[in-house]
N, C-alpha and C positions, 0 to 999 in steps of 0.2 A: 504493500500500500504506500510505504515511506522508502523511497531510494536514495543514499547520499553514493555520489561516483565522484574522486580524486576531489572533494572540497576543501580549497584551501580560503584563510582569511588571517590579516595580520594588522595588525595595530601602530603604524610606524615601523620601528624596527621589531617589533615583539611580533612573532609569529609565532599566531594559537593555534590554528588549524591547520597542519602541515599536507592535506591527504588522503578527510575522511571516506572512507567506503563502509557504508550501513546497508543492510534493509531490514525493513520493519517488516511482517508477513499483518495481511488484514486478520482483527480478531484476537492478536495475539500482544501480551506483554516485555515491552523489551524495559530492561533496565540500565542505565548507562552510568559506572562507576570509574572513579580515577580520583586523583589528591585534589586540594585545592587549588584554585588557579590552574588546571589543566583542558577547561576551554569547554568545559559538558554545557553551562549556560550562554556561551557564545554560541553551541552547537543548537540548543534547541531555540535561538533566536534567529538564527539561516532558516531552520526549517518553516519557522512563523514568520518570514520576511520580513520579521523586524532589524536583520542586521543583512545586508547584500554582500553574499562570500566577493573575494577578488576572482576566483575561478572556481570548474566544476561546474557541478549538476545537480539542484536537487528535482526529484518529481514528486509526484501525489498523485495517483492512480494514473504515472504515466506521464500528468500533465507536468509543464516545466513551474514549478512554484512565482517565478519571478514575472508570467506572463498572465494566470491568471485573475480574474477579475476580484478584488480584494476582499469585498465585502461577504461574497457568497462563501468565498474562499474558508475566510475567518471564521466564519458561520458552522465550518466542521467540525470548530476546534473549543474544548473546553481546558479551565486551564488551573489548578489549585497552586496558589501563589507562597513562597516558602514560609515567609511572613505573615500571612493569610490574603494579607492588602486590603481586607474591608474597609470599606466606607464608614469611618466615623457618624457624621452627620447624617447616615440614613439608617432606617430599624433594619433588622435584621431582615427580614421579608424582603424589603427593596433590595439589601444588598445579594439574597436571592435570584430576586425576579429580573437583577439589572437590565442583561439582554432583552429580557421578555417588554420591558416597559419602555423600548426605543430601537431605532433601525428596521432593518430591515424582517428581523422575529417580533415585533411588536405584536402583543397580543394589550386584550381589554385590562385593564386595571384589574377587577374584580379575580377575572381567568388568570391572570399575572398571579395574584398573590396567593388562589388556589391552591396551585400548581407549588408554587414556592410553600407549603406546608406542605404537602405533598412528599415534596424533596426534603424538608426540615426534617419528617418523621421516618423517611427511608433512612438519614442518615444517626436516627435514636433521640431528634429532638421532637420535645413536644410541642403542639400548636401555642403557646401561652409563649412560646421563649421570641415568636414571628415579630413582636413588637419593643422587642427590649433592642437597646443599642450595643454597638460591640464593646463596649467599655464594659457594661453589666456583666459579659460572659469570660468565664474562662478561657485559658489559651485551650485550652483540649476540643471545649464548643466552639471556639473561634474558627478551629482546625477543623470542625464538621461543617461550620455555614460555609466555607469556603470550598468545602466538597458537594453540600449540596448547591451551591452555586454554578461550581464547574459541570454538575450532570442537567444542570435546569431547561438547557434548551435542547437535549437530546443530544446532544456531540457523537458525531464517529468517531472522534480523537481526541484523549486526553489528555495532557501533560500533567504530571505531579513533581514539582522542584524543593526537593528534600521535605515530603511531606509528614516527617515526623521531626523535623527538627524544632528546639525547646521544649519536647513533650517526655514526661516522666514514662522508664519503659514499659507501666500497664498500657497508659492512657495512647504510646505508642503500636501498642497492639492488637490497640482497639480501631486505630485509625487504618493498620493495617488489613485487616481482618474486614472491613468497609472498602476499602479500596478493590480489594479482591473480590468480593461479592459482587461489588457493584460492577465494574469490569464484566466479570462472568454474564452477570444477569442480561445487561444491554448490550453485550457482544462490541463492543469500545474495543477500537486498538488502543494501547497503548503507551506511552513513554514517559518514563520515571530517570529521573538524575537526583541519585543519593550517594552518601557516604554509608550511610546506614545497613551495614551487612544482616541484618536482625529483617528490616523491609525487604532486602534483595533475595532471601528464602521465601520469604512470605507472598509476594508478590509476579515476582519475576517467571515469565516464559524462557525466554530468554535475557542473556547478560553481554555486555560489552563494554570492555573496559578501556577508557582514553587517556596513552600517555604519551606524552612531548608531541601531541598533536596530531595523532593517528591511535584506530582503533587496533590495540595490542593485541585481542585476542577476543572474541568472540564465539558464544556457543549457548545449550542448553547451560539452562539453571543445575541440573543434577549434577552437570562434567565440571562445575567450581573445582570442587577440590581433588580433584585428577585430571587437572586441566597439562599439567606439565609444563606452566607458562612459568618463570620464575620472577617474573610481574606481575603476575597476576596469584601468585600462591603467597608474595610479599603484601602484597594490599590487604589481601582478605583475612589473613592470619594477623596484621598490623605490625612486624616485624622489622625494628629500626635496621635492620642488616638486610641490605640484597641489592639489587641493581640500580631502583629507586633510592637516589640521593635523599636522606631527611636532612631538611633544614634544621640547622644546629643552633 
């Protein structure tokens, strides 16, 4: 469904993206791991055309990302932000409904905020939390309205960017445990960038790991740890000793 071929992208002299070659199968979970600053959120901003590689390819069922028309485009894609990103100044319901109550998914007010309970209670919230603001909630519920937000308009494609990060590790397992589900349930591709080896079981169809700018080794989730990669057996095990330099 998601094809990256030879994408390269570099920031003045800093080149992040030496190379990448992905593909994402429809349906299916990939998860995409590497250190920090190794360029995973630069990568899934090429694919949302938020950032234009210097060269390469990416597609989307084929089509060239950079050619088509934006709106409809963006309209695929649902997206849980690492932060969560909510909207201070709106209840939680709007910060739900957002898409639904403008562009081109605009639905009725009334169906808008349905819908948005709807999705509040798929992801364990009750109708009563629809109008409290994100200050009221915890970061764990914060980390839910943010996932029922990203399923609200129906996406075929999801992004999660380290969606269990600041979350204590029940409240992580529980986000996990919701991602998968939900995935499963709506038949959603897709694509996760964590550090979080705990998500990358939980979750993951597939894994691919990005270092100095190219994907190092990719495969099923079960072949992690008989992968034979010795970058990839140093990340997941967290081992200050192996090929990956740690900063000192």
């Amino acid at each position: 469904m998601i094809e990256l071929r030879d994408v390269h992208k570099a920031f003045g002299p800093k080149r992040v993206l030496r190379g990448i070659d992905l593909t994402i199968a429809q349906g299916t979970s990939m998860v995409v791991i590497g250190g920090s600053g190794t360029g995973k959120s630069v990568l899934l901003k090429c694919i949302l055309g938020l950032i234009t590689p210097d060269s390469g390819a990416i597609t989307l069922d084929g089509q060239d990302v950079a050619r088509v028309e934006r709106d409809a485009f963006l309209a695929r894609f649902g997206m849980l932000f690492q932060g969560g990103a909510l909207f201070d100044s709106l209840p939680v319901w709007q910060n739900v409904a957002f898409r639904l109550l403008r562009g081109s998914l605009k639905r009725p007010r009334a169906e808008a905020r349905e819908i948005a309970i709807e999705k509040l209670r798929r992801v364990g919230l009750t109708a009563d939390v629809a109008d409290l603001y994100p200050a009221e909630l915890s970061g764990g519920m914060q980390k839910r309205v943010g996932l029922a937000r990203a399923i609200a308009a129906e996406a075929e494609i999801i992004f999660f960017d380290e969606p269990t990060a600041g979350l204590d590790p029940i409240m992580s397992g529980v986000i996990n445990d919701l991602i998968r589900e939900i995935v499963t349930e709506i038949g959603a591709t897709a694509m996760t960038i964590t550090h979080d080896m705990t998500s990358v079981r939980a979750i993951a169809d597939n894994v691919a790991m990005l270092h100095d700018g190219v994907i190092q080794w990719t495969g099923p989730v079960a072949d992690l740890d008989d992968s034979g990669d010795p970058y990839l057996d140093q990340f997941i095990h967290g081992r200050a000793e192996g090929p990956i330099e740690a900063v000192r």
